[in-house]
VOPAGU-2260 file (C-alpha; in pm, 1 decimal, decimal comma):
REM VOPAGU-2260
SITE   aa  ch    i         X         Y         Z
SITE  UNK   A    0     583,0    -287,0    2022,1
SITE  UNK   A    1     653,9    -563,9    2262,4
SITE  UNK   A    2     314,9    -728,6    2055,7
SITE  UNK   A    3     396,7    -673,2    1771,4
SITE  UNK   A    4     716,8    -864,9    1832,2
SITE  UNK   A    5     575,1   -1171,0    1986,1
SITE  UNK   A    6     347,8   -1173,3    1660,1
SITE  UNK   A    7     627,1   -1222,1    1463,7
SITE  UNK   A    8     822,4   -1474,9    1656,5
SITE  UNK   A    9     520,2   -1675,5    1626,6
SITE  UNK   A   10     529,4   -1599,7    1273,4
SITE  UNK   A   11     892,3   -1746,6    1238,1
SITE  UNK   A   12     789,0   -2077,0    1406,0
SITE  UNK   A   13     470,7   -2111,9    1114,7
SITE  UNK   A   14     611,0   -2302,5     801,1
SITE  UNK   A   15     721,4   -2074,8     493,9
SITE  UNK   A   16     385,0   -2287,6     274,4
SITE  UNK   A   17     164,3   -2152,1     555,9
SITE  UNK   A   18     299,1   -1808,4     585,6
SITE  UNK   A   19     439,4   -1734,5     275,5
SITE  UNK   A   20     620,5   -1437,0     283,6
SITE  UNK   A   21     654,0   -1446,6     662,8
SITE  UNK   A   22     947,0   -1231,9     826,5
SITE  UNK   A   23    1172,0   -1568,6     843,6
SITE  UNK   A   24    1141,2   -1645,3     456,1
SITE  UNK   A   25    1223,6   -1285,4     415,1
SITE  UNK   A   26    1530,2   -1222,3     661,7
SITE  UNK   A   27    1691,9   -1541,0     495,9
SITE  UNK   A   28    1645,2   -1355,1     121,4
SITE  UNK   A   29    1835,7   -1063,2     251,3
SITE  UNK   A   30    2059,9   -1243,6     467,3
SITE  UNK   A   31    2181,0   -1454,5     141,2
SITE  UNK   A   32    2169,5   -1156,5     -73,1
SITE  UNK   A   33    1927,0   -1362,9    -281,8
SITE  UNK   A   34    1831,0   -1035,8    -501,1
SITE  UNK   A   35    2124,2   -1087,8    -682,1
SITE  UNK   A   36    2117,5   -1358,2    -962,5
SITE  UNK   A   37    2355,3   -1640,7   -1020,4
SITE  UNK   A   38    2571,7   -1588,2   -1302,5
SITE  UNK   A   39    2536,3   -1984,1   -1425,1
SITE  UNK   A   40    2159,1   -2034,7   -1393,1
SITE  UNK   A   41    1910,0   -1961,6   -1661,4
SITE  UNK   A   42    1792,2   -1635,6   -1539,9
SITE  UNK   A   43    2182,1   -1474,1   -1700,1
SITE  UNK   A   44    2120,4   -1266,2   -1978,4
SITE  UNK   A   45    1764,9   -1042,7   -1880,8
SITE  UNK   A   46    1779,0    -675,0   -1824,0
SITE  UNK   A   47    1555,1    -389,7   -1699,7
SITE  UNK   A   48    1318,4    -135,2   -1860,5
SITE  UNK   A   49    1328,6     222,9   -1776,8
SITE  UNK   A   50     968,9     185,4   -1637,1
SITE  UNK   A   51     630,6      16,5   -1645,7
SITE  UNK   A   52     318,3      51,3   -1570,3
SITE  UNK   A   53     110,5    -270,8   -1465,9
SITE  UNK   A   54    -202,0    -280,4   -1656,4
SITE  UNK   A   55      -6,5    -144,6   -1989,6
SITE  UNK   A   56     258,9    -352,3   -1987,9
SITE  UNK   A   57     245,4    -627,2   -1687,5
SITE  UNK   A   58    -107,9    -769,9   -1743,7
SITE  UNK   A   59    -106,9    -704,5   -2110,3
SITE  UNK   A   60     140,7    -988,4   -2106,5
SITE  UNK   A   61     -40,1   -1203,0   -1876,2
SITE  UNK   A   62    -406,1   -1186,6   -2103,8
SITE  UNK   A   63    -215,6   -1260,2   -2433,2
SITE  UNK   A   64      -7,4   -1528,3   -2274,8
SITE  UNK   A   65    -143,1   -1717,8   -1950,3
SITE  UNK   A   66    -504,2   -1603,0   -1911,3
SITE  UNK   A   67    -610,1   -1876,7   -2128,0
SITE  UNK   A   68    -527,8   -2174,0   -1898,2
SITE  UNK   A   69    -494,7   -1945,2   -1547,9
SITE  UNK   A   70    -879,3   -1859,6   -1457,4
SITE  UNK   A   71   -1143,5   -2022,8   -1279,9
SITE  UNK   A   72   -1296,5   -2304,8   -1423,7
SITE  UNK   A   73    -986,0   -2447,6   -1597,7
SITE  UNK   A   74    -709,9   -2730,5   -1523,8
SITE  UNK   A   75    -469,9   -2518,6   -1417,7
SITE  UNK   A   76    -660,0   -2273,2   -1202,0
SITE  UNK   A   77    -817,7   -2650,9   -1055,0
SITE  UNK   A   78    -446,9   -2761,5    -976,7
SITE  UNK   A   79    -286,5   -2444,4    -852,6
SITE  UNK   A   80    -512,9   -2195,0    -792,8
SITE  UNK   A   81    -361,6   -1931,4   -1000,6
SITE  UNK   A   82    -578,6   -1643,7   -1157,6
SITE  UNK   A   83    -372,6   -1419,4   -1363,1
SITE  UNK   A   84    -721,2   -1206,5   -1482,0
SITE  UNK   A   85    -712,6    -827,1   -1466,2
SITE  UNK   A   86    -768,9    -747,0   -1101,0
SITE  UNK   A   87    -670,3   -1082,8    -959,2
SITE  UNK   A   88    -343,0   -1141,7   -1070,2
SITE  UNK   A   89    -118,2    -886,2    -891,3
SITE  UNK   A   90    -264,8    -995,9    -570,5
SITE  UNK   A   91    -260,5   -1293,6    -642,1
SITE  UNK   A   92     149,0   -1332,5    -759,9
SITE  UNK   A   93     355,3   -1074,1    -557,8
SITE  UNK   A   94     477,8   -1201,5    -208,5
SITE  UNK   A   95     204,4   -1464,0    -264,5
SITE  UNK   A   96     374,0   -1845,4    -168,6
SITE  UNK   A   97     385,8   -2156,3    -426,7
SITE  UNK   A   98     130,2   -2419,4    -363,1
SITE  UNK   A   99     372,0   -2674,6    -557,9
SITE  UNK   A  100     761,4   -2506,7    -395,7
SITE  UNK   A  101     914,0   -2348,5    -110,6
SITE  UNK   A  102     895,9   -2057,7    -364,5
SITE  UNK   A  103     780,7   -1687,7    -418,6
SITE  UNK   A  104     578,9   -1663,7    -671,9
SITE  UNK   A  105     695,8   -1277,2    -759,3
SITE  UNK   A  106     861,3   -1092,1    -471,7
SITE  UNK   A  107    1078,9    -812,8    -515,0
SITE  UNK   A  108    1362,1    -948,6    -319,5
SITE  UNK   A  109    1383,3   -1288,2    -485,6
SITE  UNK   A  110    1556,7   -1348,9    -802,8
SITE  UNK   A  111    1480,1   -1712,9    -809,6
SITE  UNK   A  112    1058,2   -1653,4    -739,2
SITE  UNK   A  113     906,3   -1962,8    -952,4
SITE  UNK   A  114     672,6   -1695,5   -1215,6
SITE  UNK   A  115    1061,4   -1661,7   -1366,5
SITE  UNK   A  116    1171,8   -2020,2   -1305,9
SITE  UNK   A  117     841,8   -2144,8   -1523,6
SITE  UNK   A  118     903,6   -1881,1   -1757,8
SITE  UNK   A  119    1246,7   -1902,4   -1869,7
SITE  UNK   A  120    1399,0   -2212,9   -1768,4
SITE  UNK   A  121    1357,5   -2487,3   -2009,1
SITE  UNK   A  122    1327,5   -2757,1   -1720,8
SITE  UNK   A  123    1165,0   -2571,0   -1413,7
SITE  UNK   A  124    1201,6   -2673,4   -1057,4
SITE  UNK   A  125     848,1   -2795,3   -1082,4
SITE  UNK   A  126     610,1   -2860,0   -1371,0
SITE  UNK   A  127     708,3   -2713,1   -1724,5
SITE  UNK   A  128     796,6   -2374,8   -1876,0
SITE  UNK   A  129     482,7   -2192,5   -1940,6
SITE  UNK   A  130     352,5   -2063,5   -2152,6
SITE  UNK   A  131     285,4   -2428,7   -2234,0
SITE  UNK   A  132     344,6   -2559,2   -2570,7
SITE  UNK   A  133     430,2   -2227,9   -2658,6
SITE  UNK   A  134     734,2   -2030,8   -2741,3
SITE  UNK   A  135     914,0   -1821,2   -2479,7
SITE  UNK   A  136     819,4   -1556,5   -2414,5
SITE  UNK   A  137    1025,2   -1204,5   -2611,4
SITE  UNK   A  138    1323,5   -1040,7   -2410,2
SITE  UNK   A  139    1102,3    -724,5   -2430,3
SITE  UNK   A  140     842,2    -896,9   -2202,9
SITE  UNK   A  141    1042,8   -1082,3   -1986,0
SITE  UNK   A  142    1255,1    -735,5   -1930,7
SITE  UNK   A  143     958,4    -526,5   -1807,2
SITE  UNK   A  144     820,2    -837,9   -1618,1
SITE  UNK   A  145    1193,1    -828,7   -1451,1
SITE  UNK   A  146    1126,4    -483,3   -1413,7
SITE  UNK   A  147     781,8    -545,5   -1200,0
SITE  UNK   A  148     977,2    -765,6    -997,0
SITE  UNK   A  149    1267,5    -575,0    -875,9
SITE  UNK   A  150    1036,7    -241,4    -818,2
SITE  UNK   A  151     683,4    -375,5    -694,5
SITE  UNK   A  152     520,9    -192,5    -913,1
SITE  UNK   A  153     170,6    -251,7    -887,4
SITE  UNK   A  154    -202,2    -113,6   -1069,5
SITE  UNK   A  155    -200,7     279,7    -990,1
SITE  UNK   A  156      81,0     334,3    -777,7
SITE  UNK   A  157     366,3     348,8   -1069,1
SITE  UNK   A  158     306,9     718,9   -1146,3
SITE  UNK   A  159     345,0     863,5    -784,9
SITE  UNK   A  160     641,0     998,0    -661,4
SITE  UNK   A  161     767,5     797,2    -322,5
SITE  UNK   A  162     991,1    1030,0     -35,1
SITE  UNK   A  163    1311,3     861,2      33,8
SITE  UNK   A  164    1254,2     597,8     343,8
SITE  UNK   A  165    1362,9     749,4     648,6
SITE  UNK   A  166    1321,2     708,5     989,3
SITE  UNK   A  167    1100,0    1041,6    1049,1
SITE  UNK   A  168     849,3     896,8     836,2
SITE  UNK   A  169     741,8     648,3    1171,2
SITE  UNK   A  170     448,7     777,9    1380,4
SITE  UNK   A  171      36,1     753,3    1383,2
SITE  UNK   A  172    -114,3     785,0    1097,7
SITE  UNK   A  173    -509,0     757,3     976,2
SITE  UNK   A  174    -787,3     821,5     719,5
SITE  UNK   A  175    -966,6    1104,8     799,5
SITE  UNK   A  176   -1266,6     967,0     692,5
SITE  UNK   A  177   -1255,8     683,2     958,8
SITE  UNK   A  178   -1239,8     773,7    1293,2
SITE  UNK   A  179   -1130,6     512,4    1507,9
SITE  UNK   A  180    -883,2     376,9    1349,8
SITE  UNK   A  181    -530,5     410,8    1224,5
SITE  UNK   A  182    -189,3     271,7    1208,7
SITE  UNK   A  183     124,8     308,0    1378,9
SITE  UNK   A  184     406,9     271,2    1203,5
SITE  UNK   A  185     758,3     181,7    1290,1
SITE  UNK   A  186    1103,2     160,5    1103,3
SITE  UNK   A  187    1381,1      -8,5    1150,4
SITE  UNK   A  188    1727,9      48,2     926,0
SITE  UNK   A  189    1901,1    -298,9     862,2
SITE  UNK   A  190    2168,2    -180,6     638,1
SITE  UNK   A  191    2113,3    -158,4     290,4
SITE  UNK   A  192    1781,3    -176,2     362,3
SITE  UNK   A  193    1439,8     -37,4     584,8
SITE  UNK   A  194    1230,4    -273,9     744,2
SITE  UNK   A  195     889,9    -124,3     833,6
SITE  UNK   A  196     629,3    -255,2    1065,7
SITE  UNK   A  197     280,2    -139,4    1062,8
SITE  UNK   A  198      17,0    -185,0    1335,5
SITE  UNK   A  199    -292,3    -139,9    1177,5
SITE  UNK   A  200    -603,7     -74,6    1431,8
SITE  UNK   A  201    -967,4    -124,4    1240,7
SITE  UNK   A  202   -1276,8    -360,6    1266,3
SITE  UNK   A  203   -1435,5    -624,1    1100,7
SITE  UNK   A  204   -1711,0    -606,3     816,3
SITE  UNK   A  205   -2039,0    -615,3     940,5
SITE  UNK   A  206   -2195,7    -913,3     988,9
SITE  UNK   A  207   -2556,7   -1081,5     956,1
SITE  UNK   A  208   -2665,2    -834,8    1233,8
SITE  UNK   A  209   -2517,1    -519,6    1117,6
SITE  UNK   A  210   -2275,0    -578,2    1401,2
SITE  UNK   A  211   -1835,1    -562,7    1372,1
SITE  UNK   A  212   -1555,1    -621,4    1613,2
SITE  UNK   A  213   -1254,4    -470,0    1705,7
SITE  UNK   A  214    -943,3    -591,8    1504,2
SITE  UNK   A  215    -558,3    -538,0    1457,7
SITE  UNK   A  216    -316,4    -647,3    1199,3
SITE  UNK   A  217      63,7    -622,2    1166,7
SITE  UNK   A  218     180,2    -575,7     831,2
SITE  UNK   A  219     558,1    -638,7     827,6
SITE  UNK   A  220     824,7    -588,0     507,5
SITE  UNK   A  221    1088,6    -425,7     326,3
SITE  UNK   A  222    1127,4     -48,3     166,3
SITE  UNK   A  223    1323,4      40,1    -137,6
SITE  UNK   A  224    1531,4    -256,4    -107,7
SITE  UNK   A  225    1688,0    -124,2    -445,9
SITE  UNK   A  226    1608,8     232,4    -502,6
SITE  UNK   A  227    1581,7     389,3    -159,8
SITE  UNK   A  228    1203,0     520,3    -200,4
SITE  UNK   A  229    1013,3     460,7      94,3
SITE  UNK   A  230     764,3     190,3     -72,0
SITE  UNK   A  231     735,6    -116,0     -29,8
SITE  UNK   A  232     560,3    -469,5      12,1
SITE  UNK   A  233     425,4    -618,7     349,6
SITE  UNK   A  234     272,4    -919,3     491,1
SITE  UNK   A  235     -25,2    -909,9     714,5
SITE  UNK   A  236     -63,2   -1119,8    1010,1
SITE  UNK   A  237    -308,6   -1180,1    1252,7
SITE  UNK   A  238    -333,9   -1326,5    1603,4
SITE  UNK   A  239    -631,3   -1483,4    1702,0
SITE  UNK   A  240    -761,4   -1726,8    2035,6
SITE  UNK   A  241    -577,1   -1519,1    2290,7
SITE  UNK   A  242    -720,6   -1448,0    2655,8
SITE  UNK   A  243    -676,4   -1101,9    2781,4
SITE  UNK   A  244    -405,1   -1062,7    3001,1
SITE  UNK   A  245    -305,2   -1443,0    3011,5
SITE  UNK   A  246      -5,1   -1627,0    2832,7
SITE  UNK   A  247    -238,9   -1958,3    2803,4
SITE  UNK   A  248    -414,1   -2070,4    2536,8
SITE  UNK   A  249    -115,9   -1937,5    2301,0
SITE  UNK   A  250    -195,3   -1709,5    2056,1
SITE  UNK   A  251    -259,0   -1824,0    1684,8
SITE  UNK   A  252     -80,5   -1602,5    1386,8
SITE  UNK   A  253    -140,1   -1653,5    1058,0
SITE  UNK   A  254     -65,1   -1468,4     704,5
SITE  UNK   A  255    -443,1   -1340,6     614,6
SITE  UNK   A  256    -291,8   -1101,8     344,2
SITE  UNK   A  257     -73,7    -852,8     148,7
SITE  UNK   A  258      -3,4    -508,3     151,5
SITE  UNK   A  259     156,3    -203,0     -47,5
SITE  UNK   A  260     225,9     109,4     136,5
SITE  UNK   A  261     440,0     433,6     -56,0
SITE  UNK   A  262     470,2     744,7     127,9
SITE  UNK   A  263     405,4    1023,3    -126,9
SITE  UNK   A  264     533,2    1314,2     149,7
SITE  UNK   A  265     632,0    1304,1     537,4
SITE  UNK   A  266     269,1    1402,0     568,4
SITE  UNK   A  267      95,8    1112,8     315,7
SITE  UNK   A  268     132,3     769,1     244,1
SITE  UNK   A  269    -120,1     545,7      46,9
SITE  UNK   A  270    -183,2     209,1     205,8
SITE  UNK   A  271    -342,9     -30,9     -76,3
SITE  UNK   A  272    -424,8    -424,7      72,3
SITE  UNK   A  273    -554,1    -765,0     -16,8
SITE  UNK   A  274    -704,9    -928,3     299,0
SITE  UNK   A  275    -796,2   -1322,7     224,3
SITE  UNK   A  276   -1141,5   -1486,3     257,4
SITE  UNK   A  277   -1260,6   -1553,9     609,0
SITE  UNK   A  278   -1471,4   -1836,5     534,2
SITE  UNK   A  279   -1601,7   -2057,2     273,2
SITE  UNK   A  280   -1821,8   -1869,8       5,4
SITE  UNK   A  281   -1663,3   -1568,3     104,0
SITE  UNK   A  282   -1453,2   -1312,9    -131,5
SITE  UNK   A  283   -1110,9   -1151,9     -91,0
SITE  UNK   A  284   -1081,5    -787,5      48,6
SITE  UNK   A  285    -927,1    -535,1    -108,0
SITE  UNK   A  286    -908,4    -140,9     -71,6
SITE  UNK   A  287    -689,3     132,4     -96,1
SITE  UNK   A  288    -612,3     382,3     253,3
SITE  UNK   A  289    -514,0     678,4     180,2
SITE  UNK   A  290    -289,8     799,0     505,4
SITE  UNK   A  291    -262,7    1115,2     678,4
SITE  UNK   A  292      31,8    1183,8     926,8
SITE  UNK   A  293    -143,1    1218,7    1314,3
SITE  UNK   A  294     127,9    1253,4    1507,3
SITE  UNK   A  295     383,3    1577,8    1501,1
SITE  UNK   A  296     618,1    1584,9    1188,0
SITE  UNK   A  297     965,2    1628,3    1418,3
SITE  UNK   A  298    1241,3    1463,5    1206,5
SITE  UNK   A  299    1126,4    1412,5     850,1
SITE  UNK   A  300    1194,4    1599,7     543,0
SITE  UNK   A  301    1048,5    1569,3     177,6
SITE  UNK   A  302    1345,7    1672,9     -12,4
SITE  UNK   A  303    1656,0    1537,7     227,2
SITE  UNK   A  304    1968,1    1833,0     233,0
């Protein structure tokens, strides 16, 4: 615990463009309530969909609309790095940081993230409203991309019922089918909401040699900040250049992904994760855990009295 705590006090200190996403930038969304729009900006006026499921409805929008210009190989993918292609772009929006802005680009506790700025505000903060030279986009799509945004929702997870977040759902859990590794999961009620902190034990991939290392992450975020389920998004950190036992050299954290994690019972959870390249030439990681409960169930229920 005590680790996972100095982790992210380091993580405060490291600049919001660095660690986007980091528990600071977070804590100040929910400290200014910044879910909830302002009544005189350009985001009045845009309501919610019942549901939606991402590849349907979510990238459907994004390949008729902003695929064109956001890929590798064009101008705008050369100036901001954005690819909003099937299988890239939720990874590469939600709880993801602005290269341009102090901004989210989609997280689900910020109403003023800069996908919605560009896409409804006639003069942006930065740059112009996309889909450039285009018309705006039709209150049907911007109401189910609203949607996205306030619930997370994100490729194969929409269609799974989530537990209510509760404080019995904390413990060890682990994949069966990887012995040796796990994750230990606490959470933490700060009214209205649940903040969960995951301390995820595993190893490296292999390298040249066939050989990996030990490795830990913390993944650290919010659950149901709106309906109560016990889902939600996390940042990963890292620390690396410690010494064993020994406060000098310092510790280095950094942001090296994102992460999903829904608890389906008080016995599963699925854990799904984008880890970012960890050297030049190299690709993004990205898998799906599905979680078994290891240590005794003693104060969780499925279906709360």
């Amino acid at each position: 615990m005590l680790i996972g705590f100095a982790v992210l006090k380091k993580a405060v200190r490291t600049s919001c463009i660095r660690v986007s996403g980091s528990l600071a930038f977070m804590m100040a969304l929910i400290q200014a309530n910044a879910f909830a729009f302002e009544e005189d900006n350009c985001f009045t006026g845009f309501g919610l969909v019942d549901e939606v499921e991402y590849e349907s409805d979510i990238q459907s929008i994004f390949d008729a609309n902003c695929v064109i210009c956001h890929q590798p190989g064009t101008t705008a993918f050369e100036q901001v790095g954005l690819d909003l292609r099937a299988g890239e772009s939720y990874w590469n929006l939600m709880g993801k940081g602005s290269v341009q802005i102090e901004r989210f680009l989609v997280h689900p506790l910020a109403s003023d993230a800069l996908l919605f700025s560009k896409l409804i505000c006639e003069e942006p903060e930065v740059g112009e409203r996309m889909p450039k030279g285009q018309p705006r986009l039709s209150q049907s799509d911007l109401a189910k991309l609203f949607t996205w945004r306030r619930f997370g929702s994100m490729p194969g997870f929409e269609n799974q019922f989530s537990i209510s977040a509760m404080p019995g759902l904390a413990g060890s859990w682990y994949e069966p089918e990887t012995p040796g590794q796990g994750m230990v999961i606490e959470l933490i009620p700060i009214e209205p909401f649940t903040r969960a902190l995951v301390y995820w034990f595993t190893f490296s991939e292999e390298n040249e040699s066939g050989e990996s290392e030990q490795r830990w992450y913390l993944a650290d975020g919010i659950l149901g900040p709106f309906d109560g389920q016990a889902r939600g998004l996390l940042a990963v950190h890292t620390a690396t250049g410690g010494v064993l036992d020994n406060p000098e050299p310092p510790a280095s954290v950094n942001r090296v992904g994102t992460a999903v994690i829904k608890f389906l019972s008080c016995d599963e959870a699925n854990f799904a994760y984008t880890l970012d390249p960890e050297g030049e030439g190299q690709e993004a990681k990205t898998g799906k855990i599905s979680l078994r409960r290891l240590s005794p169930n003693e104060d969780c229920q499925d279906e709360p009295d």
